[in-house]
mmCIF file of the N, C-alpha and C atoms, coordinates in Angstrom:
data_MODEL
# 
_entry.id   MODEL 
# 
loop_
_atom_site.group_PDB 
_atom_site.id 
_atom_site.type_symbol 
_atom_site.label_atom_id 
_atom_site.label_alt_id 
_atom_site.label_comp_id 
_atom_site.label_asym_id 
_atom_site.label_entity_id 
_atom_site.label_seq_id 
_atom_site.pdbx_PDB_ins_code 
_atom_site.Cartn_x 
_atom_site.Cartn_y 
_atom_site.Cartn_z 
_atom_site.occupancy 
_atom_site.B_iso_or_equiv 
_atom_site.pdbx_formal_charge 
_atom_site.auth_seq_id 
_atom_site.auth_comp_id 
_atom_site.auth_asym_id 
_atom_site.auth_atom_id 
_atom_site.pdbx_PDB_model_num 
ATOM 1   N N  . UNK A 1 1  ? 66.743 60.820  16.726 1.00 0.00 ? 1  UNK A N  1 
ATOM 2   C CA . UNK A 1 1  ? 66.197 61.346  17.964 1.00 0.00 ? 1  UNK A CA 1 
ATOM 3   C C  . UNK A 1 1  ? 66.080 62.867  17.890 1.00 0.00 ? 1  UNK A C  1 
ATOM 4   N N  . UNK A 1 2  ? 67.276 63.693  17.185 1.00 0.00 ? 2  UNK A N  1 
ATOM 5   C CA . UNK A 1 2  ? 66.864 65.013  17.070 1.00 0.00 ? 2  UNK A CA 1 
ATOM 6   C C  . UNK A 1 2  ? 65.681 65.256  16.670 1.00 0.00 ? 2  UNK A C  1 
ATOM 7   N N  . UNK A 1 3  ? 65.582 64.725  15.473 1.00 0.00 ? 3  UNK A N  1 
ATOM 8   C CA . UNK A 1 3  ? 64.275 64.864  14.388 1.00 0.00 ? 3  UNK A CA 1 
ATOM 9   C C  . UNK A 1 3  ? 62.828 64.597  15.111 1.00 0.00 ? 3  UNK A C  1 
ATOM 10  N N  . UNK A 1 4  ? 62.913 63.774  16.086 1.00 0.00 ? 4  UNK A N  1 
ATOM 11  C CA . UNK A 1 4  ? 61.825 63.655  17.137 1.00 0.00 ? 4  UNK A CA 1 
ATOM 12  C C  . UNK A 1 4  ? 61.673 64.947  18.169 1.00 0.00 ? 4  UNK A C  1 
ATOM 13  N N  . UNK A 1 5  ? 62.145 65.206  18.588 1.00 0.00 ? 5  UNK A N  1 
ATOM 14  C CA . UNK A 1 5  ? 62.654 66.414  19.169 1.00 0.00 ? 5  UNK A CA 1 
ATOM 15  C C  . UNK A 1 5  ? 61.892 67.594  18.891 1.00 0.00 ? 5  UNK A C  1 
ATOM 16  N N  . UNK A 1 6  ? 62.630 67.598  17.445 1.00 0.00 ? 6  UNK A N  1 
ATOM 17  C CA . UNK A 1 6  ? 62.405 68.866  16.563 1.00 0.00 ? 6  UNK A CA 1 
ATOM 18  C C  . UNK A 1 6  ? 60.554 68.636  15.988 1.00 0.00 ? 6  UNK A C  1 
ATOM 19  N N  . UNK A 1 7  ? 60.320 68.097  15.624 1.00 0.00 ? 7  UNK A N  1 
ATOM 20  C CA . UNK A 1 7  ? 58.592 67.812  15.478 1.00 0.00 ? 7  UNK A CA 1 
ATOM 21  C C  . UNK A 1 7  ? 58.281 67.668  16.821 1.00 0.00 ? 7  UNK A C  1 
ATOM 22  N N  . UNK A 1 8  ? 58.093 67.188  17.780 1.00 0.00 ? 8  UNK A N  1 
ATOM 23  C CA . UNK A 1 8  ? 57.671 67.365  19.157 1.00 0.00 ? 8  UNK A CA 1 
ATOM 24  C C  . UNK A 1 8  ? 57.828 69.584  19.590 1.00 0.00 ? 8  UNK A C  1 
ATOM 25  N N  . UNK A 1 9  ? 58.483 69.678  19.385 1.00 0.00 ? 9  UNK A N  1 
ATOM 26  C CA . UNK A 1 9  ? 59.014 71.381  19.524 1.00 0.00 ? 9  UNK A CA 1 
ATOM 27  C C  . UNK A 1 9  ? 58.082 72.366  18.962 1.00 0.00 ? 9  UNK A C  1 
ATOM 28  N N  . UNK A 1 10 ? 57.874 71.618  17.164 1.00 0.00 ? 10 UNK A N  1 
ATOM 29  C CA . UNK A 1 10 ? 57.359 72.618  16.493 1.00 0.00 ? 10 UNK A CA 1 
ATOM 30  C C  . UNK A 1 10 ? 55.394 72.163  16.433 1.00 0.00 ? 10 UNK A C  1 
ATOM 31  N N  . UNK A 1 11 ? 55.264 71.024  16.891 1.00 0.00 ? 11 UNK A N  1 
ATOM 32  C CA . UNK A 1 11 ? 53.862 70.608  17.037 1.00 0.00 ? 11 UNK A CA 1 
ATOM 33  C C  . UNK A 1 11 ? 53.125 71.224  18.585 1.00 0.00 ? 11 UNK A C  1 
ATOM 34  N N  . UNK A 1 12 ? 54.211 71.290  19.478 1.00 0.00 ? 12 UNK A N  1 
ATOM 35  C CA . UNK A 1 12 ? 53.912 72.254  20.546 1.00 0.00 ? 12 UNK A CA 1 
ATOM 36  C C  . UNK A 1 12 ? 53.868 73.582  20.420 1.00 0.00 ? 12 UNK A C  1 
ATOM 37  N N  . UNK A 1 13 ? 54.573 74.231  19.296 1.00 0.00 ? 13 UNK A N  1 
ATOM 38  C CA . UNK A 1 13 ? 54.819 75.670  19.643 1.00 0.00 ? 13 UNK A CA 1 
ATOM 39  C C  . UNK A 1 13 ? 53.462 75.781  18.518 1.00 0.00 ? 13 UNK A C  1 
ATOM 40  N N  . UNK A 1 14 ? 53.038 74.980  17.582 1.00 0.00 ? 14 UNK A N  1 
ATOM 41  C CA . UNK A 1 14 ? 51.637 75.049  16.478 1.00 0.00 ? 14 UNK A CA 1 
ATOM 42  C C  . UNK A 1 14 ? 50.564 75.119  17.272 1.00 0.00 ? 14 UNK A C  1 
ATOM 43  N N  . UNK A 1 15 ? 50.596 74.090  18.794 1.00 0.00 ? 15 UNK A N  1 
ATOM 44  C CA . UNK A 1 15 ? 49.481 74.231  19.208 1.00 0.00 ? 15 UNK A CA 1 
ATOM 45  C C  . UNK A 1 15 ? 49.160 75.022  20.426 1.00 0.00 ? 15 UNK A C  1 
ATOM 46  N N  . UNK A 1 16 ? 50.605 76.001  20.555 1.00 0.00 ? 16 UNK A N  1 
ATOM 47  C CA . UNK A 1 16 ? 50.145 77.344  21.576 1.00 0.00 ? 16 UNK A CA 1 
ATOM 48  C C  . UNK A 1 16 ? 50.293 78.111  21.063 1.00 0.00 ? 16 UNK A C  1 
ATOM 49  N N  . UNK A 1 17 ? 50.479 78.354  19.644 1.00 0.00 ? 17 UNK A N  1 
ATOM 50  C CA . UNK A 1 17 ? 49.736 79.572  18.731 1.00 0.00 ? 17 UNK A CA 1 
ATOM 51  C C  . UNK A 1 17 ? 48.666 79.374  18.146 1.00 0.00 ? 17 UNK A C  1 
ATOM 52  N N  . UNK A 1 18 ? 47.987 78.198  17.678 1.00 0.00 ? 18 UNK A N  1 
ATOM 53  C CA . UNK A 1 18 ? 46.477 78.171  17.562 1.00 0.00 ? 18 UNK A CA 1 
ATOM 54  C C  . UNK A 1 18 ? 45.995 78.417  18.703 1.00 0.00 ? 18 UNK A C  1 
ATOM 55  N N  . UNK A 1 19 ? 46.317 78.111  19.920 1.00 0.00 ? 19 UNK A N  1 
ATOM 56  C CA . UNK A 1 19 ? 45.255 78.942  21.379 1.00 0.00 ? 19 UNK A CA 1 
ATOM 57  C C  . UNK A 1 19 ? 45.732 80.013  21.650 1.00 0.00 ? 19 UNK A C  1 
ATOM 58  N N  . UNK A 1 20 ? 46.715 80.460  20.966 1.00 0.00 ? 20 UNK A N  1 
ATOM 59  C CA . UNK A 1 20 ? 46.629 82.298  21.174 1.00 0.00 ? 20 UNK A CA 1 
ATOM 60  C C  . UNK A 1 20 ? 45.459 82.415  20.480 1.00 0.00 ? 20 UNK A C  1 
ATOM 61  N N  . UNK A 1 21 ? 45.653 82.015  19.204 1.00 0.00 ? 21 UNK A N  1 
ATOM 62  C CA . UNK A 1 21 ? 44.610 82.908  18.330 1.00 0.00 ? 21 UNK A CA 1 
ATOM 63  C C  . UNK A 1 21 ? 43.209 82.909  18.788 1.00 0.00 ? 21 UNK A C  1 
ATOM 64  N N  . UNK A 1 22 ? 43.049 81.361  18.895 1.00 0.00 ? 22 UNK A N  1 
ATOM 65  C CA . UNK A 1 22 ? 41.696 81.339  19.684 1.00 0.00 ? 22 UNK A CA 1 
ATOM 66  C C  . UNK A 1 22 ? 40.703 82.035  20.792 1.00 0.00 ? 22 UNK A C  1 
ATOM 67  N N  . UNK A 1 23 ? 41.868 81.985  21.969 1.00 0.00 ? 23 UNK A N  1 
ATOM 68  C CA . UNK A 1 23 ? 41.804 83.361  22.589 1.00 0.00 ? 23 UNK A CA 1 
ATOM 69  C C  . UNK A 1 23 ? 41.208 84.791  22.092 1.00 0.00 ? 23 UNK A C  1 
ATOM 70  N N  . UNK A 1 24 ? 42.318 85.233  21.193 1.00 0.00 ? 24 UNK A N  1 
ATOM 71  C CA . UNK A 1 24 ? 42.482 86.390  20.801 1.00 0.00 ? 24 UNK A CA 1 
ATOM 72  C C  . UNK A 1 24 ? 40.800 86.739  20.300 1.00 0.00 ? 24 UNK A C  1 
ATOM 73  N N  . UNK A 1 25 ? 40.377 85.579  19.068 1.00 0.00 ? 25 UNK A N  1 
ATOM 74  C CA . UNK A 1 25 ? 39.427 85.441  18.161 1.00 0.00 ? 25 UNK A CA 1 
ATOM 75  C C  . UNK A 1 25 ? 38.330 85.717  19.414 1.00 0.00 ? 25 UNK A C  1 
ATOM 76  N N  . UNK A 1 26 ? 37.762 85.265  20.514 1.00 0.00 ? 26 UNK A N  1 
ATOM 77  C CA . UNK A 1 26 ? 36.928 84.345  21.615 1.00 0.00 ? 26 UNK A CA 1 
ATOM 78  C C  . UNK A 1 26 ? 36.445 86.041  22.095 1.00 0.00 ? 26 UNK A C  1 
ATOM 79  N N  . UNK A 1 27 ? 38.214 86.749  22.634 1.00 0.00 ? 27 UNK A N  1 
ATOM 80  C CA . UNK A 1 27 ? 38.001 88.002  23.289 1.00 0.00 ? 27 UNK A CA 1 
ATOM 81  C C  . UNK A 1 27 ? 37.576 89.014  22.566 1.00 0.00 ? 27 UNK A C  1 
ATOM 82  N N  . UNK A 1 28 ? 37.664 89.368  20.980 1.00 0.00 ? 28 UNK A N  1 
ATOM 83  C CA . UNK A 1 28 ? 37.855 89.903  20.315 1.00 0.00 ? 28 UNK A CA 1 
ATOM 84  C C  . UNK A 1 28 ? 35.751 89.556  19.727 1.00 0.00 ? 28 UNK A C  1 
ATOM 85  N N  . UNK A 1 29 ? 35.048 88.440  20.165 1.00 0.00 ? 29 UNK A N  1 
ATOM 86  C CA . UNK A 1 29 ? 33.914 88.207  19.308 1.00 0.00 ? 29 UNK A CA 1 
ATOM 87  C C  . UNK A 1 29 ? 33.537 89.025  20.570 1.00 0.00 ? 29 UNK A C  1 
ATOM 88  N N  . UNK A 1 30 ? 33.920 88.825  21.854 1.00 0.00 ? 30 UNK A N  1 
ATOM 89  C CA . UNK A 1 30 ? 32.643 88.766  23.429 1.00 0.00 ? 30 UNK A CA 1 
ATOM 90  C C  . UNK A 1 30 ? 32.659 90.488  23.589 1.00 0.00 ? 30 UNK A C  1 
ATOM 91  N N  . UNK A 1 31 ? 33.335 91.398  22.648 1.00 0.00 ? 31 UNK A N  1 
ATOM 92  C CA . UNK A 1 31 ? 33.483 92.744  22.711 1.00 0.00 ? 31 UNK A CA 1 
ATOM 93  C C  . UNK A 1 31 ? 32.865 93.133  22.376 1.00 0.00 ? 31 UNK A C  1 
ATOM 94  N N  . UNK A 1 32 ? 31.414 94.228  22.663 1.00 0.00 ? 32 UNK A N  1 
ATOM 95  C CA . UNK A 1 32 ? 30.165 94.926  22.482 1.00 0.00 ? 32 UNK A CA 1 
ATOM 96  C C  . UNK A 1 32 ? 30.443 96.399  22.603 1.00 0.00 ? 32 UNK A C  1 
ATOM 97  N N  . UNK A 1 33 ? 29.684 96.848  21.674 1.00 0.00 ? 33 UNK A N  1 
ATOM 98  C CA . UNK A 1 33 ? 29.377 98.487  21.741 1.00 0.00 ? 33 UNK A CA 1 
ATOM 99  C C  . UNK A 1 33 ? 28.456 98.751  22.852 1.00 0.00 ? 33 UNK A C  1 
ATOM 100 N N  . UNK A 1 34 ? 29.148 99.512  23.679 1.00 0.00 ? 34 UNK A N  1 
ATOM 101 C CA . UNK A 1 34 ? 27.815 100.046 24.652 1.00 0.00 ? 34 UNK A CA 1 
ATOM 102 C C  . UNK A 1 34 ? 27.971 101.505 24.195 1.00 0.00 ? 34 UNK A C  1 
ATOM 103 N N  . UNK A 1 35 ? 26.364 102.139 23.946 1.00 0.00 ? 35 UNK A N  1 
ATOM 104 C CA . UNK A 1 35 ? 25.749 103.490 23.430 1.00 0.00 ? 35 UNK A CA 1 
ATOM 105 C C  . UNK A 1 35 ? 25.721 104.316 24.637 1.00 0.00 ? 35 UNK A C  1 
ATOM 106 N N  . UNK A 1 36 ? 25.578 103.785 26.065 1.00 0.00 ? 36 UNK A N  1 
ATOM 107 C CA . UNK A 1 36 ? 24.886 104.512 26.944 1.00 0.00 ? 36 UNK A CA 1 
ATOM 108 C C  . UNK A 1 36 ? 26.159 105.079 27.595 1.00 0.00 ? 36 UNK A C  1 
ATOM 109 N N  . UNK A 1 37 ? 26.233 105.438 28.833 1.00 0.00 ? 37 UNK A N  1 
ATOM 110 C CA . UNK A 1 37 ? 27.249 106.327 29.597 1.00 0.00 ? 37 UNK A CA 1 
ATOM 111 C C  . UNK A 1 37 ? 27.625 105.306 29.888 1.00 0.00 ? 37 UNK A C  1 
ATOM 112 N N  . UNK A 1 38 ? 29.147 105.752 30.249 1.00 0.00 ? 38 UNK A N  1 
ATOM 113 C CA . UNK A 1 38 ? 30.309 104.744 30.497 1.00 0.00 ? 38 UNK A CA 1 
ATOM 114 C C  . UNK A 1 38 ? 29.799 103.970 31.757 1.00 0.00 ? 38 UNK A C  1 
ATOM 115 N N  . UNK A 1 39 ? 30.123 102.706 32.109 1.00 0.00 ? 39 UNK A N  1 
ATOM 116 C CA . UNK A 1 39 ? 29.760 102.166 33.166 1.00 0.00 ? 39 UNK A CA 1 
ATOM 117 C C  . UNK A 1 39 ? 31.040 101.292 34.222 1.00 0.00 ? 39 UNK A C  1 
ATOM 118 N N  . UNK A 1 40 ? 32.113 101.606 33.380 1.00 0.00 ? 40 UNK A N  1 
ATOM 119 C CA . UNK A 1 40 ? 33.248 101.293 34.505 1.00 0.00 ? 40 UNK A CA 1 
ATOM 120 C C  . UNK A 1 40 ? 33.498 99.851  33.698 1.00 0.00 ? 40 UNK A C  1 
ATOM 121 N N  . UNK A 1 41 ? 34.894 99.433  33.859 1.00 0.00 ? 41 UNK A N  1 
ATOM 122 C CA . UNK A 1 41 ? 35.443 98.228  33.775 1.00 0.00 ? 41 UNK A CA 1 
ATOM 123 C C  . UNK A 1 41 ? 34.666 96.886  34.127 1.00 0.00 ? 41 UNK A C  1 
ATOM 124 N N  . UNK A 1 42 ? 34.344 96.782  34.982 1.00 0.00 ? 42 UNK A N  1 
ATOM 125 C CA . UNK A 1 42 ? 33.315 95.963  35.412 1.00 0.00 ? 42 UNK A CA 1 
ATOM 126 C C  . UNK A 1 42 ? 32.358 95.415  35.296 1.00 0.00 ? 42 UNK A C  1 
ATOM 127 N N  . UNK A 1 43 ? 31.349 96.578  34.771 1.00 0.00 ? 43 UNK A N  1 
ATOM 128 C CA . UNK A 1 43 ? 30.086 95.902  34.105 1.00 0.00 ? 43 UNK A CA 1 
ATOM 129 C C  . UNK A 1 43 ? 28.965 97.045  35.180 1.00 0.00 ? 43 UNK A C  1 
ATOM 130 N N  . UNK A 1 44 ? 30.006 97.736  36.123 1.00 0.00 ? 44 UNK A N  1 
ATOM 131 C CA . UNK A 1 44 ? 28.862 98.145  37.340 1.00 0.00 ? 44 UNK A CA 1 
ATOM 132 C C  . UNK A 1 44 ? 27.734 99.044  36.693 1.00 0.00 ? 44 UNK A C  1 
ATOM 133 N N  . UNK A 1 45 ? 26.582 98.868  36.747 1.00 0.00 ? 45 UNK A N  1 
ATOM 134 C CA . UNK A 1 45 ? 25.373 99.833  36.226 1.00 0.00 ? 45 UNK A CA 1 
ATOM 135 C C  . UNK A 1 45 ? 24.927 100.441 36.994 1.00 0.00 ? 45 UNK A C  1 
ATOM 136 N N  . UNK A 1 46 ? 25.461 101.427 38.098 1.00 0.00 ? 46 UNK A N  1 
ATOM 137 C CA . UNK A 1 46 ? 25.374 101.915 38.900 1.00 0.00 ? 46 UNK A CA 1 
ATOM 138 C C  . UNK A 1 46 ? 26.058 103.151 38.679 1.00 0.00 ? 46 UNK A C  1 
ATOM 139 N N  . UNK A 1 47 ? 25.718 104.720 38.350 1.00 0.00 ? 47 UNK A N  1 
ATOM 140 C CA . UNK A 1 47 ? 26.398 105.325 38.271 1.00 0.00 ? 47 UNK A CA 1 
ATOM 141 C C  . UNK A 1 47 ? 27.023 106.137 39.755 1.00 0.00 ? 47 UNK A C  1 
ATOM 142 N N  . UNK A 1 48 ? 28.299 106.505 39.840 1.00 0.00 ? 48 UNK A N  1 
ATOM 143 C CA . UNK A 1 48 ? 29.256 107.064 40.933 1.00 0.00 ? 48 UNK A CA 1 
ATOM 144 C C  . UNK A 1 48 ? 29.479 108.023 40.263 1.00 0.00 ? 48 UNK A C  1 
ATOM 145 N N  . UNK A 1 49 ? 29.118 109.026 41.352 1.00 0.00 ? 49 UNK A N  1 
ATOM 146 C CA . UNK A 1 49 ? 30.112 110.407 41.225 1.00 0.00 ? 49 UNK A CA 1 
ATOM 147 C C  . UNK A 1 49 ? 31.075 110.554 41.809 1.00 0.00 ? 49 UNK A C  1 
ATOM 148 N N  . UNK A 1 50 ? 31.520 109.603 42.759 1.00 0.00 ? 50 UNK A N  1 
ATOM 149 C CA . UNK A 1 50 ? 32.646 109.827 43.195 1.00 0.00 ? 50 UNK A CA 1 
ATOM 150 C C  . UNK A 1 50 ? 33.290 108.378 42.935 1.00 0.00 ? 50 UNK A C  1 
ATOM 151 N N  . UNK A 1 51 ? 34.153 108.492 42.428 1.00 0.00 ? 51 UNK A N  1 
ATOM 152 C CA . UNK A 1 51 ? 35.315 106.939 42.245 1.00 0.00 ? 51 UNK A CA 1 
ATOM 153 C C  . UNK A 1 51 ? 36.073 106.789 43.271 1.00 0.00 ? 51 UNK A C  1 
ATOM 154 N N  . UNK A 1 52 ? 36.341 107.707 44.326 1.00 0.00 ? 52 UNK A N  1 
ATOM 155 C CA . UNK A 1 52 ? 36.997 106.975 45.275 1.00 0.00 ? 52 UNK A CA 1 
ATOM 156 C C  . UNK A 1 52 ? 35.942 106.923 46.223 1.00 0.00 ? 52 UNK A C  1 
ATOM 157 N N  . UNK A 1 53 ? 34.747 106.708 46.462 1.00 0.00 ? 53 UNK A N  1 
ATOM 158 C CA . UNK A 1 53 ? 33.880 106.446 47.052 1.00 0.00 ? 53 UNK A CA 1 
ATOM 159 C C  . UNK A 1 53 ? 33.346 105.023 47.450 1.00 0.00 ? 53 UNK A C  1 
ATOM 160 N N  . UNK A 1 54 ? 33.425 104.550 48.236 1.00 0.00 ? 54 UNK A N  1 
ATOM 161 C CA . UNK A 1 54 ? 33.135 102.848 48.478 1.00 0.00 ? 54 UNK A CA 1 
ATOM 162 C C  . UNK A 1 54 ? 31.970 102.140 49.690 1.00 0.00 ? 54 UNK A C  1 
ATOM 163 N N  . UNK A 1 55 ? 31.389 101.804 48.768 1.00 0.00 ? 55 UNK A N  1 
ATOM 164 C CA . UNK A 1 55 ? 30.393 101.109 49.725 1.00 0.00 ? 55 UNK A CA 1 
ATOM 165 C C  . UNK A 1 55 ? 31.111 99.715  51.054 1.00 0.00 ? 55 UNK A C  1 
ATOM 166 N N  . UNK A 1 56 ? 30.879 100.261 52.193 1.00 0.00 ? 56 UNK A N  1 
ATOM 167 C CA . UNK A 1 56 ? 31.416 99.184  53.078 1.00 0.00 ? 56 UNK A CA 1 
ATOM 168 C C  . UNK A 1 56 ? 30.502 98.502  53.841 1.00 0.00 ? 56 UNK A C  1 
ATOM 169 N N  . UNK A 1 57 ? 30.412 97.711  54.698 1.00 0.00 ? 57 UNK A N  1 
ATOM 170 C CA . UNK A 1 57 ? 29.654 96.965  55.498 1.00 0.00 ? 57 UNK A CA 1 
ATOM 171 C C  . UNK A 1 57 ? 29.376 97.785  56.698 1.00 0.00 ? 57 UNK A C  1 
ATOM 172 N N  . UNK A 1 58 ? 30.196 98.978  57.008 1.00 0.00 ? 58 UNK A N  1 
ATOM 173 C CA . UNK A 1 58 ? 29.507 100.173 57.878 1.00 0.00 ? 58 UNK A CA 1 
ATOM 174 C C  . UNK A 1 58 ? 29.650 101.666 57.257 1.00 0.00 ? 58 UNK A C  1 
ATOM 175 N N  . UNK A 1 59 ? 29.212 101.162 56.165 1.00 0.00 ? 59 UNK A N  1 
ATOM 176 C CA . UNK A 1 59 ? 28.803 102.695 55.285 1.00 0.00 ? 59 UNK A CA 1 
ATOM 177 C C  . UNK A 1 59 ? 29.430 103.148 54.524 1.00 0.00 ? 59 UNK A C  1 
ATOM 178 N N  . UNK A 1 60 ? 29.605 103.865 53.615 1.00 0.00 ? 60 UNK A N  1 
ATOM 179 C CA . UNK A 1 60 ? 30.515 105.073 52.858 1.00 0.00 ? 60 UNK A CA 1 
ATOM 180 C C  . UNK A 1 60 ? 31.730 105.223 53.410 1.00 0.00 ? 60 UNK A C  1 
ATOM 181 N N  . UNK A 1 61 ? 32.835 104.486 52.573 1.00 0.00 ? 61 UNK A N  1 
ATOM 182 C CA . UNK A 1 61 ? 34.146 105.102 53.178 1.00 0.00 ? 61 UNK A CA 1 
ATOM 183 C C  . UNK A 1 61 ? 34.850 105.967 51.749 1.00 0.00 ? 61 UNK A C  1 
ATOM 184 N N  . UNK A 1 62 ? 35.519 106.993 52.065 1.00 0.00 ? 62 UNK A N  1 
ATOM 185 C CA . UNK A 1 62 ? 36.366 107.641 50.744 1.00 0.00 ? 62 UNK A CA 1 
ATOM 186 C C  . UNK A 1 62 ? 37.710 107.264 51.313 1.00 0.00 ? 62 UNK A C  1 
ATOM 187 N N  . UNK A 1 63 ? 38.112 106.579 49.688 1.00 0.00 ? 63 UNK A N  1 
ATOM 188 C CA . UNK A 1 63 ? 39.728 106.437 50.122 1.00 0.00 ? 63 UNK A CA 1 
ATOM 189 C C  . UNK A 1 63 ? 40.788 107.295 49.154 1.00 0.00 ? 63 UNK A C  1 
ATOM 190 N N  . UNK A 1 64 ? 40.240 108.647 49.113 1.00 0.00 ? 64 UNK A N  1 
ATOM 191 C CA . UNK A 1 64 ? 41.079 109.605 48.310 1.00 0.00 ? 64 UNK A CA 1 
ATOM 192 C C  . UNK A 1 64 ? 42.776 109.496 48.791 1.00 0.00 ? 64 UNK A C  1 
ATOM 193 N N  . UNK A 1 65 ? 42.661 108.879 50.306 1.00 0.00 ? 65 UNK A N  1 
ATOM 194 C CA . UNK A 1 65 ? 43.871 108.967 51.257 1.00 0.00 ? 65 UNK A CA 1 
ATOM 195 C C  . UNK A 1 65 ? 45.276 107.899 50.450 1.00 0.00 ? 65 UNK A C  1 
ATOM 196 N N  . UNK A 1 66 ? 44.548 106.848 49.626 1.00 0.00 ? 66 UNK A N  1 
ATOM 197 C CA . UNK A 1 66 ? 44.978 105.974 48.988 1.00 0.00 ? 66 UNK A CA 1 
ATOM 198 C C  . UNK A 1 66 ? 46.510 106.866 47.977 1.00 0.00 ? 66 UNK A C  1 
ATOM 199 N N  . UNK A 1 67 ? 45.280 107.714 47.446 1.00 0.00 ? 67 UNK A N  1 
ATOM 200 C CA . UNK A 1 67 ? 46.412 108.601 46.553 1.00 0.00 ? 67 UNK A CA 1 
ATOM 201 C C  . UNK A 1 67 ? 47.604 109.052 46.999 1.00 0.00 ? 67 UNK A C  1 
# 
């Protein structure tokens, strides 16, 4: 019964380090050079001059106050 155990243990811990890697491999292919100006974490293609600047549902709010 140990011996069951022990292969049950190490066939689990084989197959959540092949989906690390996989992962790793997946995040590591979907990573692109962008040439142009930075565009933020996000993806936003919108350039801001101000980062604490936020579009709201009644206009421009700055939340420098945050800081």
């Amino acid at each position: 019964m140990a011996f069951s155990i022990a292969m049950y243990i190490r066939d689990t811990a084989l197959k959540f380090k092949q989906r690390g890697i996989d992962l790793t491999r997946q995040s590591l292919n979907n990573m692109q050079v962008n040439r142009t100006a930075y565009q933020g974490s996000y993806g936003n293609n919108q350039q801001m001059k101000n980062p604490y600047q936020i579009d709201t549902n009644k206009g421009k709010e700055n939340i420098d106050w945050l800081l």
